[in-house]
C-alpha positions as CSV (number, residue, x, y, z in Angstrom):
1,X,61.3,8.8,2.3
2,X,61.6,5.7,-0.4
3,X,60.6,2.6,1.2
4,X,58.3,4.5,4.3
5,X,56.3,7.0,2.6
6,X,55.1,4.0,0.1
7,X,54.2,1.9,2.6
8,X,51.7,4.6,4.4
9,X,49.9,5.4,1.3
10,X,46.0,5.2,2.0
11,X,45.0,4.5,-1.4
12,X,47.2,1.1,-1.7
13,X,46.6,0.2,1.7
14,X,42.7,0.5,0.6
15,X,43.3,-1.5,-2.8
16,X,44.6,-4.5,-0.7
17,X,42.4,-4.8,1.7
18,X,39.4,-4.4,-1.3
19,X,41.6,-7.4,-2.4
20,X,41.3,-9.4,0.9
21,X,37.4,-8.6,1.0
22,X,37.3,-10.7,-2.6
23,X,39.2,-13.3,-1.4
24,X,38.1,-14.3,2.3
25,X,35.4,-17.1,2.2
26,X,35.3,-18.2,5.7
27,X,37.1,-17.2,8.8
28,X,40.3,-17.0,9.7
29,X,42.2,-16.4,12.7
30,X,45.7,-14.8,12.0
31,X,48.4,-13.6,15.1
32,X,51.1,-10.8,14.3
33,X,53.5,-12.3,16.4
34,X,55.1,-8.6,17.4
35,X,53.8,-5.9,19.5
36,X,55.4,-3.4,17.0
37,X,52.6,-5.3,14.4
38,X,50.0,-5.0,16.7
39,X,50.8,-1.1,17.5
40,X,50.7,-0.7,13.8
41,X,47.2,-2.5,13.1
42,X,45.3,-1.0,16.0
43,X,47.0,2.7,15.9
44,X,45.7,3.1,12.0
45,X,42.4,1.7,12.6
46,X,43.5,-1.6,10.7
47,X,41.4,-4.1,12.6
48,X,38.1,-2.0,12.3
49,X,39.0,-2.5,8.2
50,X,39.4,-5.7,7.6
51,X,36.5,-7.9,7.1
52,X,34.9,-9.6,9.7
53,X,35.7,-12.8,8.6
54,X,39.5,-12.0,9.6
55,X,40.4,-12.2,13.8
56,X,43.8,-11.0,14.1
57,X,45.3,-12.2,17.4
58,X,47.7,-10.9,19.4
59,X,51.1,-12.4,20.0
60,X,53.7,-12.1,22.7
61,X,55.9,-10.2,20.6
62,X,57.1,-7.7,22.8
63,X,60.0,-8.5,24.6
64,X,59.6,-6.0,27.5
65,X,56.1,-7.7,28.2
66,X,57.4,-11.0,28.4
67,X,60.2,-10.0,30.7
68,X,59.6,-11.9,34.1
69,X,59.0,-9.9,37.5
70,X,61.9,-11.7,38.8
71,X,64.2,-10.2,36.2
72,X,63.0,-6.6,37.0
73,X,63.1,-7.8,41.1
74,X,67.2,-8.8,40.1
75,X,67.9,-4.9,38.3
76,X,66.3,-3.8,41.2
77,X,68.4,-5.6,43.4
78,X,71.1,-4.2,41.7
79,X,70.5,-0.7,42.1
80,X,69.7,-1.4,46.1
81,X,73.3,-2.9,46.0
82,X,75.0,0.3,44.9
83,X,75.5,-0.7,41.4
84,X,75.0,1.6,38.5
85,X,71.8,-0.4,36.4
86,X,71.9,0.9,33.0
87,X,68.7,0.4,30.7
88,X,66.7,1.5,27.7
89,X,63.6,3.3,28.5
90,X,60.7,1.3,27.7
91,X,61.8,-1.3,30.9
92,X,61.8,1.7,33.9
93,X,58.5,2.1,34.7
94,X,57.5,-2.0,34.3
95,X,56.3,-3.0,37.6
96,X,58.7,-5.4,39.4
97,X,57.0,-6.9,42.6
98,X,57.0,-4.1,44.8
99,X,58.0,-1.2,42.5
100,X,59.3,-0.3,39.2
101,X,63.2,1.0,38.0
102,X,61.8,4.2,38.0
103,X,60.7,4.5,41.6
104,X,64.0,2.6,42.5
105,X,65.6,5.4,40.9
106,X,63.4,7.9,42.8
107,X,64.2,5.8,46.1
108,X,68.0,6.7,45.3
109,X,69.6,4.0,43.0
110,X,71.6,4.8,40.3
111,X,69.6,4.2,36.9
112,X,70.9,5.2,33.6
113,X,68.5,5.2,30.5
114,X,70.5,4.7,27.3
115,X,69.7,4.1,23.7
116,X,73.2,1.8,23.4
117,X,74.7,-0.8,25.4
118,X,77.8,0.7,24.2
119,X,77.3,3.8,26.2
120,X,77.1,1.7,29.4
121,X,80.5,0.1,28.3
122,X,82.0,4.0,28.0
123,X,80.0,4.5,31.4
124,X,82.2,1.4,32.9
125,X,85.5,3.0,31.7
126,X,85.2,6.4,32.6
127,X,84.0,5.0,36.2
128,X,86.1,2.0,36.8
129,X,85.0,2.3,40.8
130,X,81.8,1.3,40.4
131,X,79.8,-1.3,38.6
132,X,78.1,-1.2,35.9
133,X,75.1,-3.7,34.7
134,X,73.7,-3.3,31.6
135,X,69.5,-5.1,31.8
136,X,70.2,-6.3,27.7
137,X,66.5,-6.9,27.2
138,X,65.0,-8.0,23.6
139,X,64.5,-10.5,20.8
140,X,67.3,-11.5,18.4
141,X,66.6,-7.8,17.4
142,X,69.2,-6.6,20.2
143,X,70.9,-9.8,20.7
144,X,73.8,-8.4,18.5
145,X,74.4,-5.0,20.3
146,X,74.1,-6.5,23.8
147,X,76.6,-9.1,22.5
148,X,79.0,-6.6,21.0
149,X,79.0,-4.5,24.2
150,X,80.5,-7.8,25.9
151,X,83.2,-8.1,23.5
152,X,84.2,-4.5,23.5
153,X,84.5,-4.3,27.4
154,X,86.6,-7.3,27.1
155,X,89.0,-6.0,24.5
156,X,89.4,-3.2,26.9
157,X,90.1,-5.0,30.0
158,X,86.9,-3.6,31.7
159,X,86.6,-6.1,35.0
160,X,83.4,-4.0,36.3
161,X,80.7,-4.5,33.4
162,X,78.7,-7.2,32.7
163,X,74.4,-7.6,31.3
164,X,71.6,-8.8,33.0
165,X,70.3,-10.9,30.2
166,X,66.8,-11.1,29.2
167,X,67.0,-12.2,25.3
168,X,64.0,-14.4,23.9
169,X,63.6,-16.1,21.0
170,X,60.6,-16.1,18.4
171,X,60.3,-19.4,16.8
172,X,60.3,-21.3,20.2
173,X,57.2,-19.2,21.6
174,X,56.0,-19.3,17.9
175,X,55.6,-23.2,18.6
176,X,54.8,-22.8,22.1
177,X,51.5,-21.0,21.4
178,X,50.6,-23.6,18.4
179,X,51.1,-26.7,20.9
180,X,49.0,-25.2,23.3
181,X,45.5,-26.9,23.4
182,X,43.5,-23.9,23.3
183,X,45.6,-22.7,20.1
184,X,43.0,-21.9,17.2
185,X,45.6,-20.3,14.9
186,X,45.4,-20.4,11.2
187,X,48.7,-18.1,10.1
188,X,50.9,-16.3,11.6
189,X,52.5,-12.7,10.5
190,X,56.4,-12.6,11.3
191,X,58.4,-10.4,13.0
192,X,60.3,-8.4,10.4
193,X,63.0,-7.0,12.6
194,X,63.5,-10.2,14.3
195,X,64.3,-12.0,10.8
196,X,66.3,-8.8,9.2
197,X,69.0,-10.3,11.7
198,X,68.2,-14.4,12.5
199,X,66.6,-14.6,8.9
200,X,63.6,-16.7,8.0
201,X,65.2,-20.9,7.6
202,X,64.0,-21.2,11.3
203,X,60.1,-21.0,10.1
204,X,60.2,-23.7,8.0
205,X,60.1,-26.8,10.4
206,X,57.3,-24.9,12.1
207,X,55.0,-24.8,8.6
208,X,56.0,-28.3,8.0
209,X,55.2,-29.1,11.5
210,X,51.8,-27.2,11.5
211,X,50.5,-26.8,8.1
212,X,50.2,-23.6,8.4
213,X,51.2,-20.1,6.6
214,X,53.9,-17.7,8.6
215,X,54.3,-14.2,6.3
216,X,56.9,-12.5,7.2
217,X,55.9,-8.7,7.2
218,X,57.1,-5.1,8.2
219,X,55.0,-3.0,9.9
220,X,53.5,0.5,8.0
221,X,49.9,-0.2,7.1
222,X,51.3,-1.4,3.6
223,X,53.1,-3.9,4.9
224,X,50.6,-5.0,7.3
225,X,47.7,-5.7,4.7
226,X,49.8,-7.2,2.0
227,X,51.2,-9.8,4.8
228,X,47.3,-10.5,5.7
229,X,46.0,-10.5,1.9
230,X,49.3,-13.6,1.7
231,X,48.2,-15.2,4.2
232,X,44.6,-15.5,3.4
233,X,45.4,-16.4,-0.6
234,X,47.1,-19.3,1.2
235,X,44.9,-20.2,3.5
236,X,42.3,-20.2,0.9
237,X,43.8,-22.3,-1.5
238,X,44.9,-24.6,1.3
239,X,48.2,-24.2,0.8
240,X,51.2,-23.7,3.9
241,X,54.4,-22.3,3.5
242,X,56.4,-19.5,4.2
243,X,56.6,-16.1,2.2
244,X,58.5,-12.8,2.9
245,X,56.5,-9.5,2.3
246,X,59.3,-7.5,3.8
247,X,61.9,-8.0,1.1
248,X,63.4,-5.0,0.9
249,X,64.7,-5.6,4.8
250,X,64.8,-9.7,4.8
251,X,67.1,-12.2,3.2
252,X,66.1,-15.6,4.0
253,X,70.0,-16.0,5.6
254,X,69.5,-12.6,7.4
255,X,72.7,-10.8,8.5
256,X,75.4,-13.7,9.1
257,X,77.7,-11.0,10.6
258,X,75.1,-10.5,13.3
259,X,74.4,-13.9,13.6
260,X,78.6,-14.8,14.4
261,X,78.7,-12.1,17.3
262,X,75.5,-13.4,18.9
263,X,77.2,-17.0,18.6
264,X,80.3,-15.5,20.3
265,X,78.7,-14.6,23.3
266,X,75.4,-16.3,23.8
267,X,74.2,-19.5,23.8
268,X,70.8,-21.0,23.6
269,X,68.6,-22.1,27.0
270,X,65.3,-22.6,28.8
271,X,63.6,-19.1,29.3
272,X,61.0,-18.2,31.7
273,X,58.1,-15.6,30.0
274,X,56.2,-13.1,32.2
275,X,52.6,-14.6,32.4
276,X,53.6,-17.6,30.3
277,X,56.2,-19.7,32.2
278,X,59.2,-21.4,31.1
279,X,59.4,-22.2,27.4
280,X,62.1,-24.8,26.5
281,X,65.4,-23.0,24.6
282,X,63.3,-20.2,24.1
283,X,66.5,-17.4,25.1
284,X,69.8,-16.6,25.2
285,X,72.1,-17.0,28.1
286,X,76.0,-16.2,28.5
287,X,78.7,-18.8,27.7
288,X,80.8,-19.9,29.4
289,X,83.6,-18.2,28.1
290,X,81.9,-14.8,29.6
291,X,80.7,-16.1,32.5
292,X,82.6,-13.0,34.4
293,X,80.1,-11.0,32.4
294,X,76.8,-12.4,33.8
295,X,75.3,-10.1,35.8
296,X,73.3,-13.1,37.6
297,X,76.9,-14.9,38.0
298,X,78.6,-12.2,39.3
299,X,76.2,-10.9,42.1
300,X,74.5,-14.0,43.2
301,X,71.3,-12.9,42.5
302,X,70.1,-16.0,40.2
303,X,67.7,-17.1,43.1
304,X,65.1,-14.6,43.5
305,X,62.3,-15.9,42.1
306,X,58.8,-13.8,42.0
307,X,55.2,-14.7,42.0
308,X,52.9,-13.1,39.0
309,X,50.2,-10.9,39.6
310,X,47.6,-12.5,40.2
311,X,44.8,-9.7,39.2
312,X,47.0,-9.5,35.4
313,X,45.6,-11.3,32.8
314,X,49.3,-10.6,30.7
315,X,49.9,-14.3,30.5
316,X,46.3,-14.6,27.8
317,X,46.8,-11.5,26.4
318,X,50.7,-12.5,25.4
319,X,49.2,-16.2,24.5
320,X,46.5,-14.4,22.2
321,X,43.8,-15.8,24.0
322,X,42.3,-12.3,25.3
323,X,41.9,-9.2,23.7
324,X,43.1,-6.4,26.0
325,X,39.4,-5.2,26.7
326,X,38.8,-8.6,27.9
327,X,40.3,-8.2,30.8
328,X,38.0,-6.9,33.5
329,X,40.9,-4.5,35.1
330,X,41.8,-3.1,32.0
331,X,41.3,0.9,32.0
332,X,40.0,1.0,35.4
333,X,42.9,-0.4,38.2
334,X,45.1,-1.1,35.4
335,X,46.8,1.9,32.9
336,X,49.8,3.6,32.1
337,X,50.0,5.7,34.8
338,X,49.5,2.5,37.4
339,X,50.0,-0.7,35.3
340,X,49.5,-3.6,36.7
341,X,51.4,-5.5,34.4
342,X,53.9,-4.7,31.5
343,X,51.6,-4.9,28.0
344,X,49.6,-1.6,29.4
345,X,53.2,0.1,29.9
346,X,55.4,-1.2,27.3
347,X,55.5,0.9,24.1
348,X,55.0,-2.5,22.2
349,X,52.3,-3.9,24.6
350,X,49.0,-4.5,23.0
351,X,47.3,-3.3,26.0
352,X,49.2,0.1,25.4
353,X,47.9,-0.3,22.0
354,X,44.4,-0.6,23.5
355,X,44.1,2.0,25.5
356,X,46.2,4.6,23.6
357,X,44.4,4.1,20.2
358,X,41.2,2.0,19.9
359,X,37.8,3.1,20.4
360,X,38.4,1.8,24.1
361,X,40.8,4.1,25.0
362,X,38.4,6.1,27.3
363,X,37.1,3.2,29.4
C-alpha cells in the first residue's frame, strides 16, 4: 500500500493543515480543477477543516459533466440507428434531451458498458455485421486509450469501428475560467492524472499570463492539503509559479509515449462544454488521416444540436461560481435517481459530491 496508505494518514493530513492555519493571513480563493479533487475534499470532510480564510472552488474537471447534451443526443442516435454504442459506465445514465443511454438501452438499443476501448475493438471483430461506436469520453487522461483503439482496428482492417469523440482539454478551460469577468481566483490545484500523461510545460504561460500559483496535486487527503498549504505559502509571499506535489506520478515532460499516440490520431479544435459553451481549441477531434473513424463523419450525425436545460444551473457550478447547494433544485427535482443535469450523476460531479457526502446530503 506504499504511496496510498501514506497519503490517507490522519495524523499528517492534520500536521498540514495546522500548517496552513499558521500561514493564512487573509483570504484566498483556490479551485481544484478536477471532480476526482473535489470528491476527495468534500468526501473526507476536507472543506469543513480548513480555515475559513480558504474558499475552495469548484472546477469543471469532470469530463462526463462537461459532455454536451448534443453529444449524448448523437450516441443516442446511434443506438436508435441499430448500431452497437459501446461506453464506460459513468456516461449511461447522463441525461441527453429526452432520455439517458440507459433508458435507450431499456427502449431496446444495443449499449455495451466497458472498462476498455479495446474491448469494443474485439466487440467489432468478432461482429463484423454490425457497427460498432465507441462514445471515447475524457480529458487527456483517456486520450491515449481511445487513440490506441483507433490504431489497433486499423492494423486489423476493421471497416465497422470508429469513436464518438468527446476529449477536452484542461489548460484551455483553465484560462477560460480566469478570463471570465466574474473570475475571483487566486490558485489553482492541478489535475494530477491529466499531467501524469500531457505533463505540466502547458501551465506555465498560464502563471505567466495570470500571476498566479497552479500546484499540481493527487488526490488522497495528503495530497490534497499539501497542494493547498503550496499554494497558500505562495500566495502569501506573493510569489506565482508552478510546483508539483504529485511527484511520485508527474514528470514535468509527462509520458512522451502517450503523448505520440494521441498526436497520431487526434488533433486539436474548438470544443463545446455542457453548461459552458464553446471554448476555443479546448478538445481533441480526429485527423484527417482517420476520418473513416469518426463516428460523427461516418453517420451524418454532426448536426444535431441541443438546447441546455434551462432549470440546471451545471454551467456555474462547472465555472465555480455556485456551490452545489446554491442551486435552488438541488436535492429536491434534481438527484441521482432523476438528475437533471450531469454533475449530480457523474461519479466525478461535485454535485454528486454534495449530496452523497456533505452535511447537505439529506436536503
Amino acid at each position: 500500500m506504499k504511496y496510498l496508505s501514506e497519503y490517507r494518514n490522519i495524523e499528517a493530513t492534520q500536521r498540514v493543515l495546522k500548517q496552513i492555519e499558521r500561514s493564512v493571513t487573509r483570504p484566498w480563493n483556490i479551485m481544484e480543477i478536477c471532480g476526482g479533487q473535489t470528491h476527495g475534499l468534500v468526501k473526507n470532510g476536507l472543506l469543513d477543516l480548513l480555515p475559513e480564510k480558504i474558499r475552495m472552488i469548484h472546477g469543471p474537471g469532470c469530463p462526463v459533466c462537461v459532455t454536451p447534451l448534443s453529444l449524448i443526443d448523437k450516441a443516442i442516435e446511434l443506438l436508435d440507428q441499430g448500431v452497437v454504442v459501446c461506453s464506460f459506465g459513468d456516461m449511461i445514465r447522463v441525461p441527453g434531451s429526452k432520455k439517458s443511454l440507459l433508458e435507450a438501452k431499456a427502449s431496446g438499443g444495443d449499449l455495451r458498458i466497458l472498462y476498455s476501448p479495446l474491448e469494443a475493438v474485439n466487440i467489432a471483430r468478432d461482429n463484423p455485421d454490425k457497427e460498432v461506436v465507441f462514445f471515447a469520453v475524457g480529458f487527456e487522461t483517456t486520450a491515449p486509450a481511445n487513440a490506441l483503439s483507433v490504431l489497433h482496428a486499423q492494423k486489423e482492417g476493421l471497416s465497422n469501428y470508429s469513436i464518438l469523440v468527446s476529449h477536452v482539454l484542461v489548460p484551455p478551460a483553465m484560462e477560460a475560467i480566469l478570463a471570465d469577468e466574474f473570475n475571483s481566483i487566486n490558485a489553482f490545484l492541478g489535475a494530477g492524472h491529466v499531467c501524469a500523461i500531457m505533463g505540466y510545460k502547458e501551465y506555465h504561460p498560464l502563471v505567466e499570463k495570470y500571476k498566479l500559483p497552479i500546484i499540481i496535486t493527487g488526490f488522497e487527503p495528503l495530497d490534497l492539503v499539501q497542494g493547498i498549504q503550496m499554494a497558500v505559502d505562495q500566495l502569501e509571499r506573493g510569489d506565482a509559479r508552478v510546483q508539483n506535489q504529485y511527484t511520485r506520478v508527474v514528470k514535468e515532460g509527462g509520458n512522451p509515449e502517450a503523448i505520440k499516440v494521441i498526436q497520431r490520431v487526434f488533433e486539436v479544435g474548438d470544443r463545446e462544454w455542457r453548461g459552458i459553451g464553446n471554448i476555443p481549441n479546448s478538445g481533441y477531434k480526429i485527423t484527417p488521416e482517420f476520418k473513416d473513424y469518426d463516428a460523427e463523419h461516418r453517420f451524418g450525425i454532426d448536426s444535431i444540436r441541443v438546447a441546455e436545460n434551462p432549470f440546471c444551473m451545471a454551467g456555474d457550478v462547472l465555472k465555480g461560481l455556485k456551490k452545489p447547494i446554491e442551486c435552488p433544485e438541488f436535492g429536491k427535482k434534481c438527484s441521482p435517481a432523476n438528475p437533471l443535469g450531469a454533475p449530480m450523476v457523474s461519479s466525478e460531479g461535485a454535485c454528486s459530491a454534495y449530496y452523497n457526502f456533505s452535511e447537505h446530503s439529506m436536503l
